[in-house]
KOLSE-334719 format. One record per residue (C-alpha): x, y, z negated; residue in one letter; chain. Coordinates in nm, 3 decimals. Each point is the difference from the previous one (the first is absolute). Layout:
N
{X=X	Y=Y	Z=Z	type=A	mol=A} $
...
END
This chain:
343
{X=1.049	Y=-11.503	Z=0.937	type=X	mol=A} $
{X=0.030	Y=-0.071	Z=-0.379	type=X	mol=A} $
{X=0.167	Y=0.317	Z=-0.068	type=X	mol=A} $
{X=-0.265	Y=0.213	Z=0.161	type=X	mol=A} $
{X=-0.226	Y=-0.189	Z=-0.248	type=X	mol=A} $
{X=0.148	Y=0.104	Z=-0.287	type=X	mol=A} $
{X=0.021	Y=0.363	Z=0.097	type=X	mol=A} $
{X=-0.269	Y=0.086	Z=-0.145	type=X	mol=A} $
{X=0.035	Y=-0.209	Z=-0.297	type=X	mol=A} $
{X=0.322	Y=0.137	Z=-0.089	type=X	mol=A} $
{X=-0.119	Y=0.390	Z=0.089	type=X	mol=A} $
{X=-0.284	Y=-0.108	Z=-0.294	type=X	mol=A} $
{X=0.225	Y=-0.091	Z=-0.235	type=X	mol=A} $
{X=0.207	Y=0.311	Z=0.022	type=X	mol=A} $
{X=-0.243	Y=0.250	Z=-0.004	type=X	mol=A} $
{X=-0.132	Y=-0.237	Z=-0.313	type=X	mol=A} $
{X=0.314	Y=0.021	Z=-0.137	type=X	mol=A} $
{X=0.065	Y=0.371	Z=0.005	type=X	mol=A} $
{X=-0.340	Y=0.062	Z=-0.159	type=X	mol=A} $
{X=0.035	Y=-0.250	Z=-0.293	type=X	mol=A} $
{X=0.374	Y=0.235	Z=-0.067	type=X	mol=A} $
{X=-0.230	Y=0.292	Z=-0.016	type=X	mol=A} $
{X=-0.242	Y=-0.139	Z=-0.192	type=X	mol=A} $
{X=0.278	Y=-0.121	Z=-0.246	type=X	mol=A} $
{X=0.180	Y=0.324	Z=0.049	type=X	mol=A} $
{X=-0.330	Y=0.162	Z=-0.108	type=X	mol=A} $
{X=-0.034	Y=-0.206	Z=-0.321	type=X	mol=A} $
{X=0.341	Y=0.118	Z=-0.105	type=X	mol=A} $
{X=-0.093	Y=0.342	Z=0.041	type=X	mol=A} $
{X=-0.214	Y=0.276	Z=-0.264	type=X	mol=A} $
{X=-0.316	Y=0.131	Z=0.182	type=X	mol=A} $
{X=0.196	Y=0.337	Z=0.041	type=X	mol=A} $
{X=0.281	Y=-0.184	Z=0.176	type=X	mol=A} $
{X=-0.206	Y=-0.143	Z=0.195	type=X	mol=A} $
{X=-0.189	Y=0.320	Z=0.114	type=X	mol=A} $
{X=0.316	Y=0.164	Z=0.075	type=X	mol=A} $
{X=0.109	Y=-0.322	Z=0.229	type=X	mol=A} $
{X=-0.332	Y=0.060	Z=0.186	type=X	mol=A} $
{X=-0.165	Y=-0.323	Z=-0.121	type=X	mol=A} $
{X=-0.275	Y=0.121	Z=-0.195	type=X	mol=A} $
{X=-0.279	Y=0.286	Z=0.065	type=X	mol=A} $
{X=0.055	Y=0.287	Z=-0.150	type=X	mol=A} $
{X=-0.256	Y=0.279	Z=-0.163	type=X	mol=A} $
{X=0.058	Y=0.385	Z=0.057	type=X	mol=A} $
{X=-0.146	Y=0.324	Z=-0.088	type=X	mol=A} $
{X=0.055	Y=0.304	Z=0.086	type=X	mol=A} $
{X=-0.007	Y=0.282	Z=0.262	type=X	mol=A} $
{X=0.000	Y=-0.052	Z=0.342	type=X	mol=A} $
{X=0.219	Y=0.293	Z=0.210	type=X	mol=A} $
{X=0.121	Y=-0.008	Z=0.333	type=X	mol=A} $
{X=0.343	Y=-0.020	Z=0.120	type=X	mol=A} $
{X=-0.001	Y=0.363	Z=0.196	type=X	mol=A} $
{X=-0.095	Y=0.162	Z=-0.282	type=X	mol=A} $
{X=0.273	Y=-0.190	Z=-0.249	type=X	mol=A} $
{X=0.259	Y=0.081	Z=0.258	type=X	mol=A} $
{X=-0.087	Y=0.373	Z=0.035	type=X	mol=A} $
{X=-0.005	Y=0.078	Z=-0.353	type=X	mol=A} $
{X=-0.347	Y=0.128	Z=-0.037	type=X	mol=A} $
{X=-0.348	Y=-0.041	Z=0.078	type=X	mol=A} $
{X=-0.054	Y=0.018	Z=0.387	type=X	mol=A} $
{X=-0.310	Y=0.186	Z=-0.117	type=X	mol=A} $
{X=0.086	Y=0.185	Z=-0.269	type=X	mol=A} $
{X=0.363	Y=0.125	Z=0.035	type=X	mol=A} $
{X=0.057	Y=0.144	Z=-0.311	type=X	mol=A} $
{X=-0.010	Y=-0.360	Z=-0.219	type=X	mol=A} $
{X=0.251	Y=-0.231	Z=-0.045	type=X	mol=A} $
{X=-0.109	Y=-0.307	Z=0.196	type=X	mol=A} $
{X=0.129	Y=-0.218	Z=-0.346	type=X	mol=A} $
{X=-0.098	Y=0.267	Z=-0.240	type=X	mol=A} $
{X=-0.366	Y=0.003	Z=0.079	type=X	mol=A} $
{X=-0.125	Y=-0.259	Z=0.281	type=X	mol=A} $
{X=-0.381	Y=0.025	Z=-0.218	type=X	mol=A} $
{X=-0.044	Y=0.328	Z=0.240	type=X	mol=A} $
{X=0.070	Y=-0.209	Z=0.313	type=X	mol=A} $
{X=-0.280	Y=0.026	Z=0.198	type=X	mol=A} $
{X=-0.229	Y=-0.276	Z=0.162	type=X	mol=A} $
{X=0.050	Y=0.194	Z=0.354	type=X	mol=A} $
{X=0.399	Y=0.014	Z=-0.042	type=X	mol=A} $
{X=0.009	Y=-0.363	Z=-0.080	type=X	mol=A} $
{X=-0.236	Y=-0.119	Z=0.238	type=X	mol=A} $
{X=-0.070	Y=0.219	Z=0.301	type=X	mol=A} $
{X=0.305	Y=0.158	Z=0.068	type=X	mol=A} $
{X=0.200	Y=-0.234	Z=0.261	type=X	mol=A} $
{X=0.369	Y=0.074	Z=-0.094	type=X	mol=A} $
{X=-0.119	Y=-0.138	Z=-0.344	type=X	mol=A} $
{X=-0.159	Y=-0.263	Z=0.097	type=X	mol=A} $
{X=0.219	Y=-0.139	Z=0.215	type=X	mol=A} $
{X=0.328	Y=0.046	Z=-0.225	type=X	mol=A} $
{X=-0.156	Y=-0.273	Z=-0.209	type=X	mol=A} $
{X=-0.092	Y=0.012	Z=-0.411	type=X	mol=A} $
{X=0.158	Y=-0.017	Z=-0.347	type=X	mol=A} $
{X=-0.104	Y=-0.075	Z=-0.351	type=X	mol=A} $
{X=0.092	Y=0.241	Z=-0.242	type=X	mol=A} $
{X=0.071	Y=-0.120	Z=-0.383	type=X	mol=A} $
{X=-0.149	Y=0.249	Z=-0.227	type=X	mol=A} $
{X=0.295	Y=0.178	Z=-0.237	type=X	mol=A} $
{X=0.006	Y=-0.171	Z=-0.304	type=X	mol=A} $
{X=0.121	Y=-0.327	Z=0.103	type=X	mol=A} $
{X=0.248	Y=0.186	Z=0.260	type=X	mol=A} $
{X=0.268	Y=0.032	Z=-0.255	type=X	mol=A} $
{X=0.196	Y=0.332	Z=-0.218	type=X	mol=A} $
{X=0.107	Y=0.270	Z=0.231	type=X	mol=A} $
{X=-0.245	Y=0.017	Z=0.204	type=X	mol=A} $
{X=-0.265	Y=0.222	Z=-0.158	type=X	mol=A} $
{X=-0.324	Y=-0.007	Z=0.144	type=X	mol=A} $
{X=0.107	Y=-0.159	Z=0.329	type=X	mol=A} $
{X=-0.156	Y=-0.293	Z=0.187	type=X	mol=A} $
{X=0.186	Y=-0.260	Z=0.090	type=X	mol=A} $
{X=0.016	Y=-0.196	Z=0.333	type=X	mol=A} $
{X=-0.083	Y=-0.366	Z=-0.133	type=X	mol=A} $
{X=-0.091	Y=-0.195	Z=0.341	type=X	mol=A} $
{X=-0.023	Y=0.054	Z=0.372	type=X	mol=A} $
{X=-0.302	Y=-0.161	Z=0.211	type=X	mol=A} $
{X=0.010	Y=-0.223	Z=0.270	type=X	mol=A} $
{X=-0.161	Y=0.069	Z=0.334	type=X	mol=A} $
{X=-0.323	Y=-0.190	Z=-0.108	type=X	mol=A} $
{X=-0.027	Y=0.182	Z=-0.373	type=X	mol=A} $
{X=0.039	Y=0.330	Z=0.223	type=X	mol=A} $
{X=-0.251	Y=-0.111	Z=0.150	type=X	mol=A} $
{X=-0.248	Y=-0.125	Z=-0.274	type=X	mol=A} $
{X=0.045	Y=0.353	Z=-0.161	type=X	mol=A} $
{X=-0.177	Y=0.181	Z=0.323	type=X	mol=A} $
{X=-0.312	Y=-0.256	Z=-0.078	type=X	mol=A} $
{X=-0.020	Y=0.036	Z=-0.327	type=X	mol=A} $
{X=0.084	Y=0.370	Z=-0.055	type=X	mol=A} $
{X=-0.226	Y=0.105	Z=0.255	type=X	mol=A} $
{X=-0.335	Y=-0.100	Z=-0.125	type=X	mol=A} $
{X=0.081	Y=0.126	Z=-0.384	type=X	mol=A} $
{X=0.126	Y=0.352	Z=0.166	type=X	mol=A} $
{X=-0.267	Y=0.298	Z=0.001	type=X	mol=A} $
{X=-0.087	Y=0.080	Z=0.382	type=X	mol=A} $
{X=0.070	Y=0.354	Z=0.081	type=X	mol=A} $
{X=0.348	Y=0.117	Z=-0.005	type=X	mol=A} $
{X=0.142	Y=-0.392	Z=0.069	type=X	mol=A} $
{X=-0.216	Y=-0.041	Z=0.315	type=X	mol=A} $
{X=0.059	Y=-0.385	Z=-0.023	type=X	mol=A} $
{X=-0.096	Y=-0.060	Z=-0.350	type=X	mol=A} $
{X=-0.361	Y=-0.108	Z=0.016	type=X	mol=A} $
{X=-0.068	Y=0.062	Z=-0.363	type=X	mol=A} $
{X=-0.298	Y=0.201	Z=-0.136	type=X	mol=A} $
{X=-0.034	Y=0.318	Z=-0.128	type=X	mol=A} $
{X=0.191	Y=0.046	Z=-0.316	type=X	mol=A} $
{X=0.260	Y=-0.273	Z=0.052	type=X	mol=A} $
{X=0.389	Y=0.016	Z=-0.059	type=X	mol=A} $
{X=0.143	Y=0.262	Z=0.247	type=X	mol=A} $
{X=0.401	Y=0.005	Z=-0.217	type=X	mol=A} $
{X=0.211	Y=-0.278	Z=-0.151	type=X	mol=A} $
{X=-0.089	Y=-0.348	Z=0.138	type=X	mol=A} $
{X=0.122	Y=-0.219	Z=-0.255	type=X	mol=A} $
{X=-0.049	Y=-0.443	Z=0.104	type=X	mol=A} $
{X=0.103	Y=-0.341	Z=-0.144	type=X	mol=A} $
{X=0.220	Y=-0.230	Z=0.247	type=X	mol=A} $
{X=0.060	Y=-0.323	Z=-0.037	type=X	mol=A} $
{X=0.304	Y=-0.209	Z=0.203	type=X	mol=A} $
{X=0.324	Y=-0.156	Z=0.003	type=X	mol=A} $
{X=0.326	Y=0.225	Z=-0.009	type=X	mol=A} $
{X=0.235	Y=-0.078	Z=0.279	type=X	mol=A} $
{X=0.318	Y=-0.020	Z=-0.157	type=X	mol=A} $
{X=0.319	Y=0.183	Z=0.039	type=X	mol=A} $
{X=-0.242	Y=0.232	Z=0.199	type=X	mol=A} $
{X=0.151	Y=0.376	Z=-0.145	type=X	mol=A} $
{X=-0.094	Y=0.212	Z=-0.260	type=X	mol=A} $
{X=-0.301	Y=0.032	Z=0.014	type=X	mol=A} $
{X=-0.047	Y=-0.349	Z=0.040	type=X	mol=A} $
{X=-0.247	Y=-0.095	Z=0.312	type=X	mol=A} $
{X=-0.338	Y=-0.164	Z=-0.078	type=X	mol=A} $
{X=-0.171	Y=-0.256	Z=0.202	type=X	mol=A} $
{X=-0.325	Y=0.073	Z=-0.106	type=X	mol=A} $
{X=-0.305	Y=-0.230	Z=-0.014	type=X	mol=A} $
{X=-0.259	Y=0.247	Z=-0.110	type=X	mol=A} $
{X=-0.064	Y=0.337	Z=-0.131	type=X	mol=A} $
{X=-0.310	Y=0.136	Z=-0.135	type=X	mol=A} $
{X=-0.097	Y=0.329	Z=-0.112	type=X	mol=A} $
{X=-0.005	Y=-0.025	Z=-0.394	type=X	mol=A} $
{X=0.231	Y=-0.001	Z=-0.273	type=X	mol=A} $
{X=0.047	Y=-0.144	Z=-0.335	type=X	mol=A} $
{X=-0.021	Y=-0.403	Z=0.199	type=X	mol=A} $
{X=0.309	Y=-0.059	Z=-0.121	type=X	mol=A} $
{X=0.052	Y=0.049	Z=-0.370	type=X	mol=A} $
{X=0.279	Y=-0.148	Z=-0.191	type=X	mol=A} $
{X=0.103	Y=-0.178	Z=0.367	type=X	mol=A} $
{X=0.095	Y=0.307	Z=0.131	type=X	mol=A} $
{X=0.329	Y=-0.053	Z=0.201	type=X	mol=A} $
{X=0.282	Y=0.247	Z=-0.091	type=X	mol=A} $
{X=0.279	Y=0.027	Z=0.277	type=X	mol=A} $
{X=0.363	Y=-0.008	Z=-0.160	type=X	mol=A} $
{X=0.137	Y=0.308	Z=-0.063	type=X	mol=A} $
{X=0.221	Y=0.004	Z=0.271	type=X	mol=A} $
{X=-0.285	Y=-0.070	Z=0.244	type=X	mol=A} $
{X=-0.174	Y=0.296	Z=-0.053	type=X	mol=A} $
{X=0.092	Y=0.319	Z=0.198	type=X	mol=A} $
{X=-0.063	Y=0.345	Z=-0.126	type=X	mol=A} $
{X=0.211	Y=0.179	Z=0.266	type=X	mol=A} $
{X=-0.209	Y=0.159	Z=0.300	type=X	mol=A} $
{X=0.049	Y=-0.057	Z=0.327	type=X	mol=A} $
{X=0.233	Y=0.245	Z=0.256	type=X	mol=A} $
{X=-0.267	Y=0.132	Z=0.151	type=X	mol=A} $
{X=0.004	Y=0.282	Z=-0.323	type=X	mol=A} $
{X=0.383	Y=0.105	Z=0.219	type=X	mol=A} $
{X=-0.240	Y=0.111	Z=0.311	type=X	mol=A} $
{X=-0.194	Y=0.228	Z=-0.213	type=X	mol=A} $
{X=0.268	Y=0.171	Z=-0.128	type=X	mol=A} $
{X=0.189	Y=0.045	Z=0.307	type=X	mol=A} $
{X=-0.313	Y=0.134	Z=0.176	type=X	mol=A} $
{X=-0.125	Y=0.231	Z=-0.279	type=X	mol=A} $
{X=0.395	Y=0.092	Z=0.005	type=X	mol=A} $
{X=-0.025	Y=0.089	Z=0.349	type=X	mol=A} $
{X=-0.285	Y=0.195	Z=0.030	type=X	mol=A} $
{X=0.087	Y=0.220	Z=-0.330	type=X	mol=A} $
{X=0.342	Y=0.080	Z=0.097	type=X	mol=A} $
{X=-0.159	Y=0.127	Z=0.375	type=X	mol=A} $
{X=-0.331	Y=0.175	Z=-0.131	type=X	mol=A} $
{X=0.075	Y=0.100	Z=-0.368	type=X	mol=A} $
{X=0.393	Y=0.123	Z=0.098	type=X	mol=A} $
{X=0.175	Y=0.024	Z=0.363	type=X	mol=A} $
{X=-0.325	Y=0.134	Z=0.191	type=X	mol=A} $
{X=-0.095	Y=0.253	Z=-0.278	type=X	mol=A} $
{X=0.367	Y=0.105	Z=-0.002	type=X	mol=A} $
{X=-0.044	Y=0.073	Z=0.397	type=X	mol=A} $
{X=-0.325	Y=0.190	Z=-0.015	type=X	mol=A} $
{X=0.168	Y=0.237	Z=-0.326	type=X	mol=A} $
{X=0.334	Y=0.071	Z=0.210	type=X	mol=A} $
{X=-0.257	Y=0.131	Z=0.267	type=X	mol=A} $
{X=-0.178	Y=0.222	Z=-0.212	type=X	mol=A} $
{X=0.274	Y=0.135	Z=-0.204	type=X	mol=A} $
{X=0.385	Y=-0.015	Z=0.208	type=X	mol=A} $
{X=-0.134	Y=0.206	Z=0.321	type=X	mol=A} $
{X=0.221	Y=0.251	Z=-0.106	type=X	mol=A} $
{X=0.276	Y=-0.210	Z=-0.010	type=X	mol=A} $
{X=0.223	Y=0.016	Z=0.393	type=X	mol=A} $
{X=0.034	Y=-0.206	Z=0.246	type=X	mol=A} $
{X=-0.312	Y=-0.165	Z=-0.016	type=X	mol=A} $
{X=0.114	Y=-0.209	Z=-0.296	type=X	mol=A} $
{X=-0.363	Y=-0.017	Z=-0.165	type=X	mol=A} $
{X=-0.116	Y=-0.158	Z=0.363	type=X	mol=A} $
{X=0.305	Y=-0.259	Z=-0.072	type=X	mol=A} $
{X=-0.109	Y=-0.111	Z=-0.307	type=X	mol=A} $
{X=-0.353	Y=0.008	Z=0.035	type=X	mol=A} $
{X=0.064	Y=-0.239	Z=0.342	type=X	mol=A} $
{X=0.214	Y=-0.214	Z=-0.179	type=X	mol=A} $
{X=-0.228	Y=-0.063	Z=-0.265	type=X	mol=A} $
{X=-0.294	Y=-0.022	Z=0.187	type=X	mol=A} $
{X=0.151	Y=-0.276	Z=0.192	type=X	mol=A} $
{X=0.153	Y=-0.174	Z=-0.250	type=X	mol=A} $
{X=-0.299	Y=-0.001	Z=-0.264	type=X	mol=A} $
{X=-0.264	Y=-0.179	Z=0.295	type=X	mol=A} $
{X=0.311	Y=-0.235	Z=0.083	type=X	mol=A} $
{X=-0.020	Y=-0.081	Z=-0.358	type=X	mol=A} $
{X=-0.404	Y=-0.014	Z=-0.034	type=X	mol=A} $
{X=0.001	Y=-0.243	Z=0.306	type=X	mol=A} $
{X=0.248	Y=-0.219	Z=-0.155	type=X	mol=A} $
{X=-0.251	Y=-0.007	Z=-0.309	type=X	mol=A} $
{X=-0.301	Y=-0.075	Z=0.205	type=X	mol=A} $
{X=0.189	Y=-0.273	Z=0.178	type=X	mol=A} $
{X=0.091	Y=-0.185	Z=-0.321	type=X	mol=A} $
{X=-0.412	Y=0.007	Z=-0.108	type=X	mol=A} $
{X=-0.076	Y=-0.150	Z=0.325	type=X	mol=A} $
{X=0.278	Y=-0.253	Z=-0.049	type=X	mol=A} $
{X=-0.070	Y=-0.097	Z=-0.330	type=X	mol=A} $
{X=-0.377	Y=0.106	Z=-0.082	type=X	mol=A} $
{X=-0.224	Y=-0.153	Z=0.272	type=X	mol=A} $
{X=-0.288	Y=0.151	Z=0.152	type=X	mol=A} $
{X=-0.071	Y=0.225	Z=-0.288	type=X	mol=A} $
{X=-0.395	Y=0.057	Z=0.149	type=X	mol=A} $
{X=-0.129	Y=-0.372	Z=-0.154	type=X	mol=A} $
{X=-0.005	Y=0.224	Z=-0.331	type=X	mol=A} $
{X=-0.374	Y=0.094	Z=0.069	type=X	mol=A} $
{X=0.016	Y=0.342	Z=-0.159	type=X	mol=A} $
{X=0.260	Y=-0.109	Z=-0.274	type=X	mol=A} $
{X=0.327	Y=0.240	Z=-0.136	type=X	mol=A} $
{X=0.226	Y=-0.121	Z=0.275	type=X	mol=A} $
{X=-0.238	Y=0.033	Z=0.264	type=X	mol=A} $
{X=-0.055	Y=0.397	Z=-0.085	type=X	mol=A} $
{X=0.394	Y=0.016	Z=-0.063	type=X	mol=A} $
{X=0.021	Y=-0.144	Z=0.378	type=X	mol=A} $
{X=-0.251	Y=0.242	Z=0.135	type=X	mol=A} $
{X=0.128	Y=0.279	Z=-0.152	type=X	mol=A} $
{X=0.363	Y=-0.111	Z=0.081	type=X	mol=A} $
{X=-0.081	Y=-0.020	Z=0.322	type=X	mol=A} $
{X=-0.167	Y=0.283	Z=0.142	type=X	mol=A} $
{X=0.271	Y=0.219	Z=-0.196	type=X	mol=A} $
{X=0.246	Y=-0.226	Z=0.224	type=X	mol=A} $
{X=-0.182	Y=0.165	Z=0.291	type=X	mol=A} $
{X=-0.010	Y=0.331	Z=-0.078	type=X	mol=A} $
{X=0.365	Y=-0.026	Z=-0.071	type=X	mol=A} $
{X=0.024	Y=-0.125	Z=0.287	type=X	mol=A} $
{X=-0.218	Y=0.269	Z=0.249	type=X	mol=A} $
{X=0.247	Y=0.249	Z=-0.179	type=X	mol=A} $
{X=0.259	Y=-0.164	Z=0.091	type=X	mol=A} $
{X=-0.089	Y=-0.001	Z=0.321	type=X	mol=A} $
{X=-0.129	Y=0.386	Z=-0.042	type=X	mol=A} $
{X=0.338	Y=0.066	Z=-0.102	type=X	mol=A} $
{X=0.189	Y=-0.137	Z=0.369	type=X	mol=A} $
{X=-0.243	Y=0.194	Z=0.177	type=X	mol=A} $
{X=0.049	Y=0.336	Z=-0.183	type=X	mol=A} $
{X=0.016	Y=0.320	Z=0.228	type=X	mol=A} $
{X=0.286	Y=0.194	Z=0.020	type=X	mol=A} $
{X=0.126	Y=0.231	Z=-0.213	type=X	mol=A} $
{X=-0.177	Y=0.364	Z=0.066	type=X	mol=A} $
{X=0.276	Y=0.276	Z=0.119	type=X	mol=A} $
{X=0.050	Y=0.305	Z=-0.211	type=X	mol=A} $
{X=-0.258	Y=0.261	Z=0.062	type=X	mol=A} $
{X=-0.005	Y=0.223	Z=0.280	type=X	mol=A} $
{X=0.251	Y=-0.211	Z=0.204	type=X	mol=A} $
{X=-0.131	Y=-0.272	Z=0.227	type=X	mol=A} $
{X=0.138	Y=-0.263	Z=0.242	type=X	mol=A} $
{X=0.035	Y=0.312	Z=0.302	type=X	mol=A} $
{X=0.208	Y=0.202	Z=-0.231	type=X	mol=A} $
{X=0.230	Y=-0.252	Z=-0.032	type=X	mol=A} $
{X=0.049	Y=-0.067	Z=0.347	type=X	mol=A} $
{X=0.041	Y=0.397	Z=0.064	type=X	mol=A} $
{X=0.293	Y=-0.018	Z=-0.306	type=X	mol=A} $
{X=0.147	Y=-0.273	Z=0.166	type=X	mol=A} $
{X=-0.001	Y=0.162	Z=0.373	type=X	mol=A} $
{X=0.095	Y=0.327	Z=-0.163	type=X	mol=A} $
{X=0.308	Y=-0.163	Z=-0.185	type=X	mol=A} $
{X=0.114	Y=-0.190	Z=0.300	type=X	mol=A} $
{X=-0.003	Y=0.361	Z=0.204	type=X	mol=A} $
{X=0.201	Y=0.109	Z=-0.251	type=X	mol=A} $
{X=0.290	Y=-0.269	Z=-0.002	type=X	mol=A} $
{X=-0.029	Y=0.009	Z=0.382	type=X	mol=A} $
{X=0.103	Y=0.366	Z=0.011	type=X	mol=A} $
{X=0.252	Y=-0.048	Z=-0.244	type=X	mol=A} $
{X=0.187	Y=-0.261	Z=0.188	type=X	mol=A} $
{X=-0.008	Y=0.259	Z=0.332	type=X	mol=A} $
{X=0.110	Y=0.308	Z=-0.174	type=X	mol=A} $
{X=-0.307	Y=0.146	Z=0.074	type=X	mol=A} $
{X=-0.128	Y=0.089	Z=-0.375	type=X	mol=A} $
{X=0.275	Y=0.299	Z=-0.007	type=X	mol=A} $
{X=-0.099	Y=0.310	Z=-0.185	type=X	mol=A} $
{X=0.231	Y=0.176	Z=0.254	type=X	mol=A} $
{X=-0.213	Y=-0.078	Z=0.307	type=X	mol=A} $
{X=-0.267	Y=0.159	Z=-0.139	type=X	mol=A} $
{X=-0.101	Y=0.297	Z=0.165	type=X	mol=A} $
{X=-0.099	Y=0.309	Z=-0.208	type=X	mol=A} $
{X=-0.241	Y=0.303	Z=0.162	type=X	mol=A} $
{X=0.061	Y=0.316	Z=-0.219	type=X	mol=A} $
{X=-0.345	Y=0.142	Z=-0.182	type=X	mol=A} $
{X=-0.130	Y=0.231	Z=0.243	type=X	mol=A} $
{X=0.092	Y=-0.116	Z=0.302	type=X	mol=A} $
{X=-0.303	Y=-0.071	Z=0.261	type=X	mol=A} $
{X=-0.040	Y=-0.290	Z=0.196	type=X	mol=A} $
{X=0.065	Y=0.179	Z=0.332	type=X	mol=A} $
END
């Protein structure tokens, strides 16, 4: 019975003991050693990007920029109402000039949000966001549409990657909070390097280039120009390549749908007119394809139709027949003189 008692008791005085090491671990250690131990809040600027964008290279909504080159043009509706980047979760970017030499006018990738920063980003972004394009920003007219930028404040979990994961306690939507408190990851904590998903757009744009801008061009040319050509070999070529170059376009359009989501949350955005337009020239590829296997025959020379050739074939059968019975013999042929009457 007495040792149940002092259970409890000696639980206490563990737990009290590990905090007082902490505490006196804590004493020992500079402010910045103590922020990188996850002991004491942190302050951070900068701007806030999603993960699907960082790992595809560039903006989800604007193709053509460098997702750490320019994340100012990220728009509200990218960041907020589009689900694939919502869900992948959200990054703070460190603005260049405290990235480090080398890397020009690159962003780096100073900390990664917990679940519950992702998801004090969606409350606070939303309100400051102009309501139009991002359909759940609830912002009036003339409000930020591009660039979100946010202070977060949290512990660093520690040992947690490059970039380092934040346990945030609260973000807010301004900037210059932090001042000369500013936390500034090591340098080997920040990332500048982009995700894979960068890979999937080259192989698909790879795909669908070599298909439409080579092999089925190739096809349709050896059709126009190598009739003249025997033994069909223009028809050869331009069924080999016609085959081969939608093999190849499918194999593009399966890697988008792999890799690139449902394409469509993109309101009216670039990749949602790339993905229209992709896809209905998919399906006309495709309704040739299938014009192609149902072709009619080739027409016959002129003048010469399926009953002569049954009439040639009878005719040269007749012939070998009479051959084989010694009956085609010029000397069984029997001659009537000119002028002699029937009678």
């Amino acid at each position: 019975m007495k040792f149940f008692l002092l259970l409890p008791t000696t639980t206490t005085s563990l737990l009290l003991l590990l905090l007082a090491s902490r505490v006196a671990l804590a004493q020992n250690m500079t402010d910045r050693e103590q922020q990188l131990a996850g002991l004491k809040e942190i302050c951070f600027e900068g701007f806030v990007m999603d993960f699907f964008c960082i790992n595809r290279g560039t903006l989800l909504d604007n193709p053509r920029v460098n997702t750490l080159e320019e994340p100012e043009r990220h728009s509200f509706h990218c960041l907020l109402d589009v689900n694939r980047c919502v869900s992948s979760g959200y990054e703070m970017l460190l603005d260049p000039q405290f990235v480090g030499n080398g890397t020009g006018n690159r962003y780096g990738r100073a900390l990664r949000l917990n679940a519950d920063g992702n998801e004090q980003v969606l409350r606070v972004a939303r309100p400051v966001g102009e309501r139009g394009y991002c359909s759940s920003c609830t912002g009036p007219s003339g409000s930020i549409d591009e660039g979100f930028r946010a202070t977060v404040y949290g512990f660093l979990v520690p040992n947690s990657g490059s970039p380092p994961t934040l346990n945030v306690t609260e973000v807010r939507a301004t900037t210059g909070e932090c001042g000369d408190e500013m936390f500034i990851p090591n340098v080997d904590q920040i990332s500048v390097v982009l995700g894979g998903g960068n890979s999937a757009v080259k192989a698909h744009g790879g795909f669908m280039v070599t298909a439409w801008g080579f092999i089925l061009p190739f096809g349709v040319i050896s059709a126009r120009f190598l009739r003249h050509r025997p033994d069909g070999l223009w028809f050869k070529i331009h069924m080999g390549c016609q085959i081969l170059g939608y093999a190849l376009a499918c194999i593009g359009l399966i890697v988008a749908f792999a890799n690139f989501g449902n394409v469509f949350e993109d309101g009216m955005g670039a990749s949602f007119r790339h993905a229209v337009c992709g896809l209905v020239t998919m399906i006309c590829g495709l309704l040739q394809v299938i014009n192609g296997l149902n072709r009619p025959h080739a027409p016959q020379p002129k003048g010469k139709d399926d009953n002569d050739e049954e009439e040639e074939e009878e005719g040269e059968e007749e012939a070998e027949e009479k051959k084989e019975d010694g009956t085609d013999n010029e000397d069984d042929i029997e001659y009537i003189p000119s002028g002699w009457d029937d009678d």
